[in-house]
VEXDREN-2710 file (C-alpha; in Angstrom, 1 decimal):
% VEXDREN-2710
k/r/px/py/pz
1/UNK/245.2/-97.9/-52.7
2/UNK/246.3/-94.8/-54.4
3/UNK/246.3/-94.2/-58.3
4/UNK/250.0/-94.0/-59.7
5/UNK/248.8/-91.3/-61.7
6/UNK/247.8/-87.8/-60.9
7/UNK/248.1/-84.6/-62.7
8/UNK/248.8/-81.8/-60.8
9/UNK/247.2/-77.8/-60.6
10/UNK/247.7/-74.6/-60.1
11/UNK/251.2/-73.3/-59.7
12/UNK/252.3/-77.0/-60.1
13/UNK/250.5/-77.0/-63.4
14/UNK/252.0/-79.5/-66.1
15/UNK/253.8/-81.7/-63.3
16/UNK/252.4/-84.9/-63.0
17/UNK/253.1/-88.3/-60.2
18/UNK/253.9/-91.4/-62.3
19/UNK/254.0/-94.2/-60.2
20/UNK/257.1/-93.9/-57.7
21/UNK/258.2/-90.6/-59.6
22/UNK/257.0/-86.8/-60.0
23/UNK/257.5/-85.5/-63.3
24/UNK/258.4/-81.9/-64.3
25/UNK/256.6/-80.5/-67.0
26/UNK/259.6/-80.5/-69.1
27/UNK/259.5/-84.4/-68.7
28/UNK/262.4/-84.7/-65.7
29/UNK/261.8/-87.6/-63.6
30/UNK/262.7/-86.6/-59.9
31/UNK/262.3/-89.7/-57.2
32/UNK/261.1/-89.2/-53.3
33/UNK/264.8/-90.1/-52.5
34/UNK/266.2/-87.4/-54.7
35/UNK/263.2/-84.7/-53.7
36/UNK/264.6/-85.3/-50.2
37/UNK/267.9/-84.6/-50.7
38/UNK/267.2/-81.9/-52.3
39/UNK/265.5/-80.4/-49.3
40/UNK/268.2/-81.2/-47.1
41/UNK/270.8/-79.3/-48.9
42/UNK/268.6/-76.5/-49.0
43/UNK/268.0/-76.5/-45.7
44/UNK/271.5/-76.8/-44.7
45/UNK/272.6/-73.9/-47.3
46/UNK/270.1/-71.7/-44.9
47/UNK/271.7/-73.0/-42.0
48/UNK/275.3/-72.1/-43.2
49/UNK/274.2/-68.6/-44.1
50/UNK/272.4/-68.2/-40.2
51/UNK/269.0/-68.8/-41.4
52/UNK/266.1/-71.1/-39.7
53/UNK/264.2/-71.4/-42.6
54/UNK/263.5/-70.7/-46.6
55/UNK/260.4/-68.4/-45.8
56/UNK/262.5/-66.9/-43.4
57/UNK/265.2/-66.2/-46.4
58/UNK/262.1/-64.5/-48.2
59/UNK/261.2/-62.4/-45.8
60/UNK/264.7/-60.6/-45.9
61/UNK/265.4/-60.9/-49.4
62/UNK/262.0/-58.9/-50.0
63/UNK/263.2/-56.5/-47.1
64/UNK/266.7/-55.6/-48.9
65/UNK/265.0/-55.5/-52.4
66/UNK/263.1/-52.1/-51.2
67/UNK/266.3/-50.4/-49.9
68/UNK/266.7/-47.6/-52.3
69/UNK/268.9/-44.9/-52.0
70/UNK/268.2/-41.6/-53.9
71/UNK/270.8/-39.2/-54.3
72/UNK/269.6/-36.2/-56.1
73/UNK/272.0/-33.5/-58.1
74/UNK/271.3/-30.5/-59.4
75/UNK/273.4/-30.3/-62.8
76/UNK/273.7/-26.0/-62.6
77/UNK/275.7/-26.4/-59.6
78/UNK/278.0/-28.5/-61.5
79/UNK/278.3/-27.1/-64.6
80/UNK/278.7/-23.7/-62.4
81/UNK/281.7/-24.9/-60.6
82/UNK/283.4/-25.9/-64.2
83/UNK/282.8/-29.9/-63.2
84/UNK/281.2/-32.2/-65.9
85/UNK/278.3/-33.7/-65.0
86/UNK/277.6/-37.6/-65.9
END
């Protein structure tokens, strides 16, 4: 037999498992049947965009973040050429 009431850690900090439901720390009562779901429509939002899996997603979310582009100017030639620079 399990206890109906456990109080998570860590990064799940202030969420707690009352009986048949897990809590959010902001009170929200979220059942196995409705954590599932959720999970499947996440999964299937991957899927529709190409993608196998969430940490998958991640990984090439991080990988576009760090694209940067740098474009440098130098204002004399600008204001050389009779151009405003902005």
């Amino acid at each position: 037999m399990t206890p109906s009431h456990i109080d998570l850690t860590h990064e799940w900090y202030g969420w707690r498992q009352r009986g048949r439901y897990l809590v959010s720390d902001d009170g929200q009562r979220m059942t196995v049947e409705r954590l599932r779901g959720l999970l499947w429509r996440d999964h299937n939002e991957l899927y529709l965009k190409g993608l196998r899996s969430r940490r998958e997603f991640e990984q090439r979310r991080r990988a576009a973040a760090f694209q940067v582009k740098v474009v440098v100017v130098n204002l004399a030639d600008y204001r050389h050429n009779g151009l405003a620079a902005s």
